[in-house]
C-alpha positions in Angstrom: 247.5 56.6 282.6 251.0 54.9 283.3 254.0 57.2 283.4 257.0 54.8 282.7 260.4 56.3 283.8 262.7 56.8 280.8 264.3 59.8 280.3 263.8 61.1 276.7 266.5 61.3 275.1 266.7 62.4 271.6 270.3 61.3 270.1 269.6 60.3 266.4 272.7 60.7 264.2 271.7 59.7 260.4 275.3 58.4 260.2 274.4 55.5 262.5 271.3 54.4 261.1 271.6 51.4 258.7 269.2 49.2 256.4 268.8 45.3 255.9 269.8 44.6 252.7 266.8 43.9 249.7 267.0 40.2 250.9 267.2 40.2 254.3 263.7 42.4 253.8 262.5 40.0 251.5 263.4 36.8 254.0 262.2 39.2 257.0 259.2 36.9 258.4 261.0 34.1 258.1 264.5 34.7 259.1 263.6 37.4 262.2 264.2 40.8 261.0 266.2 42.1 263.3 265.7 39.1 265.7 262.5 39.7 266.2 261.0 36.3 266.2 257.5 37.6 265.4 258.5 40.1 262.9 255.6 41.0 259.9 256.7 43.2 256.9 254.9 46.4 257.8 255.9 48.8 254.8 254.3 50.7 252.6 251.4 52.1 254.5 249.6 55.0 253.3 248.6 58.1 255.4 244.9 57.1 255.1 245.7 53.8 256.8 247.6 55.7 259.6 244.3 57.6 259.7 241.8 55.1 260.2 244.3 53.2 262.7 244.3 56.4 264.6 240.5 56.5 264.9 240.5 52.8 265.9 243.2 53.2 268.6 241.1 56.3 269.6 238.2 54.3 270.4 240.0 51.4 271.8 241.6 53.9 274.4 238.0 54.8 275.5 237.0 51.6 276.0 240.5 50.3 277.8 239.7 53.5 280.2 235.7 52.3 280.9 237.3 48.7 281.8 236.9 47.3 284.8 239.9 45.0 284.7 242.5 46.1 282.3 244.1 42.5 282.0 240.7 41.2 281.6 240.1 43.8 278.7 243.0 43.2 276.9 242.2 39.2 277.4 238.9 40.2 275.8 240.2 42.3 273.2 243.2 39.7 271.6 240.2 37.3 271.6 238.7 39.6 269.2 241.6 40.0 267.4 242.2 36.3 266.8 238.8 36.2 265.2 238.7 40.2 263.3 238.1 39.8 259.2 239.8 43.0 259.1 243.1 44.0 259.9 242.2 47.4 260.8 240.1 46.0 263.5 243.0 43.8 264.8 245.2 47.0 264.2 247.7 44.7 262.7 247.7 42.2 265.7 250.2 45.2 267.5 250.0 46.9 270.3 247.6 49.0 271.7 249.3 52.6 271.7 251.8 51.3 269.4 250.2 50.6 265.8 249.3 54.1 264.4 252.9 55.3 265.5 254.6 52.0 263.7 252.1 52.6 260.5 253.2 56.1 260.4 256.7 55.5 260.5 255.8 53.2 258.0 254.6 55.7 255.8 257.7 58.0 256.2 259.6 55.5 254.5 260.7 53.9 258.0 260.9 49.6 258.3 259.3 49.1 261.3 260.7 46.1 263.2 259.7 45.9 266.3 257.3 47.4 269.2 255.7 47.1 272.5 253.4 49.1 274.5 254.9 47.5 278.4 251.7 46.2 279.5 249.9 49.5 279.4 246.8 48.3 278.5 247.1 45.0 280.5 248.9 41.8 279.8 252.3 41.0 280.3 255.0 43.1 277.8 258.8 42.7 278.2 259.3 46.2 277.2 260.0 48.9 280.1 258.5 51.8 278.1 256.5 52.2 275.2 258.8 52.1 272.2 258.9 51.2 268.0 262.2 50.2 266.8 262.8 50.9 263.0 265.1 50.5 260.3 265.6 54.0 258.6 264.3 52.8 255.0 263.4 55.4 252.8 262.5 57.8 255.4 264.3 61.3 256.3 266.2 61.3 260.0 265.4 65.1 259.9 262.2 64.6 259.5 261.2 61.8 261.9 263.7 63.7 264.6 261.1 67.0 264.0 258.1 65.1 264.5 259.7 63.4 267.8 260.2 67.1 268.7 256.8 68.2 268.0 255.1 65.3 269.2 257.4 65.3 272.9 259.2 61.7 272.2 262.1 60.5 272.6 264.0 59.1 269.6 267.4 57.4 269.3 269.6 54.5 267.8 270.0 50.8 269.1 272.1 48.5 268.1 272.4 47.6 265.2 271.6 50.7 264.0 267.9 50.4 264.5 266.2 53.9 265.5 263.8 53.4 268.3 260.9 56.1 269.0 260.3 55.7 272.7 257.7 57.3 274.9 256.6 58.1 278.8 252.8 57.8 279.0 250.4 54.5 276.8 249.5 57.7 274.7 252.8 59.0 273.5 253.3 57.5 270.4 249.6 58.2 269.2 250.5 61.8 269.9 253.5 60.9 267.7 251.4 59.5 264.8 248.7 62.6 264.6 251.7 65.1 264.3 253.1 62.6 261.4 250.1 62.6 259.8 249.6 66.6 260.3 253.0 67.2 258.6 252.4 65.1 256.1 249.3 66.9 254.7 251.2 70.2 254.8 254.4 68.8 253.0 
């Protein structure tokens, strides 16, 4: 398991948090939400879809830690991707470690923007750490910032005014998404 250092932080002030306006979501994909250049409109995902991407991303971590050659896995697995029929089995086209974490700030109400899983699981990431940047959306700060609590993440706001759910290990965020997905069945 890689152990990235970042020091966990968790400095989230609601007040600094901001939205895209209804047509800068509705232009997202093609104008770069939040410059992200490969930006996909990833609201309104249900808690039963955070579920089954948990499974999957369980089963891919199994088979990521029988591998050989990590980089030669992950070649393998976009491969795959490229040619799934579901999008559950391409979890999205995001990152290992990252998609049941940005599907479950998803269904908090969050506008997930951005994520990256720093080569954990081979291949070459620009991120430093494991991290989901998001647009607050419908979602409750208080809530998110309990989970991030619960779940051992760090959780803060970039500029401009994105949060950004960040993590040590390839497995943090996953942790993150079970506890959302826990809380949310006893809200």
């Amino acid at each position: 398991m890689e152990t990235y250092a970042v020091e966990l932080v968790r400095n989230f002030p609601a007040a600094e948090l901001i939205n895209p306006s209804t047509e800068e979501l509705e232009n997202g994909e093609e104008d770069c939400l939040a410059g992200n250049l490969q930006y996909r409109d990833l609201r309104g995902f249900t808690w039963d879809n955070v579920a089954d991407v948990l499974q999957r991303e369980t089963a891919l971590f199994e088979r990521f830690a029988a591998a050989v050659d990590r980089d030669q896995e992950a070649e393998r697995f976009d491969e795959e991707r490229a040619d799934a029929l579901d999008e559950l089995d391409a979890i999205w086209d995001l990152d290992l470690g990252t998609a049941a974490a940005t599907l479950a700030l998803s269904a908090l109400g969050a506008v997930p923007v951005a994520s990256c899983n720093a080569g954990g699981f081979g291949g070459d990431h620009v991120a430093a750490f494991p991290y989901v940047a998001f647009y607050i959306g419908t979602a409750e700060p208080a809530f998110i910032l309990s989970i991030a609590e619960t779940a051992g993440l760090g959780l803060d706001v970039i500029n401009p005014g994105l949060g950004r759910l960040f993590g040590r290990t390839n497995f943090d965020l996953h942790r993150f998404a079970g506890c959302a997905l826990a809380s949310s069945q006893r809200r």
